[in-house]
TORPA-4810 file (N, C-alpha, C, O; in nm, 3 decimals):
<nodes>
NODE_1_-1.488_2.345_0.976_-1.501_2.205_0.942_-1.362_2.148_0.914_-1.313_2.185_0.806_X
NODE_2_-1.292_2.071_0.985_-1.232_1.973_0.940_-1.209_1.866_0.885_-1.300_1.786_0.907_X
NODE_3_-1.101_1.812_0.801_-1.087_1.680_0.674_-1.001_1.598_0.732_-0.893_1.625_0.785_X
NODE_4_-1.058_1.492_0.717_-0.926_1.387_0.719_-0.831_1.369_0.641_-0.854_1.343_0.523_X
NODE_5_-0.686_1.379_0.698_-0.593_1.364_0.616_-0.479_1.234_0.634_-0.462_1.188_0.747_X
NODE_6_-0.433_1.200_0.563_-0.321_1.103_0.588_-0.208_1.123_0.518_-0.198_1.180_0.409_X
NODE_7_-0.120_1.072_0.587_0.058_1.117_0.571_0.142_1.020_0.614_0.139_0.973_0.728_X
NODE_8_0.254_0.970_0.482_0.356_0.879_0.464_0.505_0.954_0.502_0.553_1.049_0.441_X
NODE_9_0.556_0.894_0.603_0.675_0.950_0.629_0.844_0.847_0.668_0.900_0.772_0.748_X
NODE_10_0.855_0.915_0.550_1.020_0.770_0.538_1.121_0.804_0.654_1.143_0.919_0.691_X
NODE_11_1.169_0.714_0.697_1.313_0.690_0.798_1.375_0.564_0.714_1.340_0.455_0.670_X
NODE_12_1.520_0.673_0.722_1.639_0.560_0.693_1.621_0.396_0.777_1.660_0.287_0.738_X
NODE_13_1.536_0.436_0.919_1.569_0.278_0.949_1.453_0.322_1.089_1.442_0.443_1.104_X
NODE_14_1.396_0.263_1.156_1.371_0.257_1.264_1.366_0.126_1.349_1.296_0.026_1.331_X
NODE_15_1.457_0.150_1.447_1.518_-0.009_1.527_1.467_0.015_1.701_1.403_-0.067_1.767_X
NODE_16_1.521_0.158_1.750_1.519_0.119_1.900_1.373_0.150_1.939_1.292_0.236_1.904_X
NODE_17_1.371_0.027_2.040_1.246_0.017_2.145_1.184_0.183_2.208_1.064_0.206_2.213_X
NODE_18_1.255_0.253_2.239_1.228_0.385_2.269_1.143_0.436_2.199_1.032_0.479_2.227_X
NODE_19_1.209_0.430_2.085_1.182_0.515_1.919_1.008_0.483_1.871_0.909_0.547_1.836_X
NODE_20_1.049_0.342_1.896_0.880_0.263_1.886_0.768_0.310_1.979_0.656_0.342_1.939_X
NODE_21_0.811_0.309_2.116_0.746_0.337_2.183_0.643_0.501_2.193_0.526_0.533_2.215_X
NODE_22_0.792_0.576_2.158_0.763_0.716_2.136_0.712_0.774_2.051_0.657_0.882_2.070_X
NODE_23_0.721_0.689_1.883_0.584_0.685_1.796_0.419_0.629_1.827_0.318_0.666_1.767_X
NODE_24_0.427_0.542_1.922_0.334_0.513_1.963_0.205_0.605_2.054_0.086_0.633_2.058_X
NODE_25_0.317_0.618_2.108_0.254_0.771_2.268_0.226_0.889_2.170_0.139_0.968_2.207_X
NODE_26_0.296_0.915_2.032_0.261_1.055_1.987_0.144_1.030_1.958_0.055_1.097_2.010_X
NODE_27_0.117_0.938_1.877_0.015_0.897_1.785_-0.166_0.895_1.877_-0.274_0.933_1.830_X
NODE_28_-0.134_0.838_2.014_-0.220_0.860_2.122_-0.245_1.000_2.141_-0.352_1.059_2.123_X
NODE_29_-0.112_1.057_2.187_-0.133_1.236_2.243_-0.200_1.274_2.154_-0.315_1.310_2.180_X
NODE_30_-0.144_1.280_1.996_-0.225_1.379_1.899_-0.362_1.316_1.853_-0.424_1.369_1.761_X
NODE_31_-0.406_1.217_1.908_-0.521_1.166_1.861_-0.523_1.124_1.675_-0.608_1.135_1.585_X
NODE_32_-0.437_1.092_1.679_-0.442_1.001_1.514_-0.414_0.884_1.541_-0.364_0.843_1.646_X
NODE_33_-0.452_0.804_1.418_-0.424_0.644_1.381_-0.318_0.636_1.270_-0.293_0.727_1.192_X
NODE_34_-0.268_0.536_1.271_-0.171_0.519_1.192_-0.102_0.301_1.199_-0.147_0.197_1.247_X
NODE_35_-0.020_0.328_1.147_0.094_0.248_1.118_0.216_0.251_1.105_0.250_0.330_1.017_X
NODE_36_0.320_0.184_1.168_0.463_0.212_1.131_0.531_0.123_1.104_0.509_0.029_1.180_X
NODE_37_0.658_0.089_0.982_0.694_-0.021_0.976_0.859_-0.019_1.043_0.952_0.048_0.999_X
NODE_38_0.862_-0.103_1.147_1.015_-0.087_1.197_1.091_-0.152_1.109_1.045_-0.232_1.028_X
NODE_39_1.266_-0.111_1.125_1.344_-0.231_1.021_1.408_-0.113_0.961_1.393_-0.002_1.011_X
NODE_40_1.481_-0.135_0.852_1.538_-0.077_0.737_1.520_-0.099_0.642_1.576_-0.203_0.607_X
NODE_41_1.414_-0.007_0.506_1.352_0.142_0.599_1.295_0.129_0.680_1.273_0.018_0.727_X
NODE_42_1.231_0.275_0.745_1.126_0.274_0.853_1.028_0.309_0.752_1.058_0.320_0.633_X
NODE_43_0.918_0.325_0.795_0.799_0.403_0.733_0.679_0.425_0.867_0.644_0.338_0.946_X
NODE_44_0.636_0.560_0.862_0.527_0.612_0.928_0.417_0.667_0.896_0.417_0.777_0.841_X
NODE_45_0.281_0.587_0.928_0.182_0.679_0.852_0.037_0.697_0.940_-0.040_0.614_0.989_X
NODE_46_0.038_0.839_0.937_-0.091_0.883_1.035_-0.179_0.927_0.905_-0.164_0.964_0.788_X
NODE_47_-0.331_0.888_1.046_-0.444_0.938_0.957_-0.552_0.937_1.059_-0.591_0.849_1.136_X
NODE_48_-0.599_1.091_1.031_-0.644_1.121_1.143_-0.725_1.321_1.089_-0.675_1.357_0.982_X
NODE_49_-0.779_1.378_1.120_-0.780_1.505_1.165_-0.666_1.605_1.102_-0.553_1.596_1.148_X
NODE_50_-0.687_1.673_1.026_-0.609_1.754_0.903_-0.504_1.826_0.995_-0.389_1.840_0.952_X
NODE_51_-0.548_1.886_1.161_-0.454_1.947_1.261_-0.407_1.831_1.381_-0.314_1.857_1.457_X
NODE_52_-0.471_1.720_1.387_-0.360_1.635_1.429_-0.306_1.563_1.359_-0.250_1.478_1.429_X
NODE_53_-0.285_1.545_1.237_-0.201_1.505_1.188_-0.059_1.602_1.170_0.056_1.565_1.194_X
NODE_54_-0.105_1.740_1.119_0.009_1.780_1.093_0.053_1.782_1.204_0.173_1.764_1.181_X
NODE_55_0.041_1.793_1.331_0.073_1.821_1.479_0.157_1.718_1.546_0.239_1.734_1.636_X
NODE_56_0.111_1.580_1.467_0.184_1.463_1.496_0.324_1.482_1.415_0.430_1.516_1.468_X
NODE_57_0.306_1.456_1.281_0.395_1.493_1.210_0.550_1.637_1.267_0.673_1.631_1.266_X
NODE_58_0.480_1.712_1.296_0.621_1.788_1.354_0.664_1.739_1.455_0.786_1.731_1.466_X
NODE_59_0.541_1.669_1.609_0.640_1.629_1.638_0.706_1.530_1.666_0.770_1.495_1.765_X
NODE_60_0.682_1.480_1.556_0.764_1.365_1.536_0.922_1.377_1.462_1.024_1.316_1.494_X
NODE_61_0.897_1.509_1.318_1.028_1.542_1.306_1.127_1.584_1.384_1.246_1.555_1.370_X
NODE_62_1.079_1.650_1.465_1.079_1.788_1.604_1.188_1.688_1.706_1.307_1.705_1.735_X
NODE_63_1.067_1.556_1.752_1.139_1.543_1.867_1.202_1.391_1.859_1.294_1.349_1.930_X
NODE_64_1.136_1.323_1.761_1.184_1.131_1.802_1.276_1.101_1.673_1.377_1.033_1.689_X
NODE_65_1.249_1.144_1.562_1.279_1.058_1.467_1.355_1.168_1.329_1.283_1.239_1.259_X
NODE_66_1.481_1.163_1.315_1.531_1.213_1.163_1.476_1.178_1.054_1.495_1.061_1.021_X
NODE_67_1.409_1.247_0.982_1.345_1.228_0.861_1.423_1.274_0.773_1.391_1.270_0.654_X
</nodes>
């Protein structure tokens, strides 16, 4: 059985179109919902499935965004 979980994740800033985009597409691939706020700070937050979330979450540290 799986839980829903949700997760807040800070960036110094998030600005480029890429960056946006590529939070967007993760958030699809791993099958979670969320919100992100662009600007300085950034802020990211999924909620979704206790293993896609964490799944989003790495790779998002992993591959788009310095946390």
């Amino acid at each position: 059985m799986s839980c829903l979980i949700r997760c807040l994740l800070y960036s110094h800033h998030i600005h480029a179109r890429a960056k946006i985009k590529a939070i967007h597409r993760l958030a699809e691939n791993c099958n979670v919902d969320g919100i992100f706020k662009v600007g300085r700070p950034g802020y990211v937050f999924f909620h979704g499935d206790e293993l896609n979330v964490q799944k989003a979450v790495k790779a998002l540290k992993v591959n788009i965004i310095q946390l």
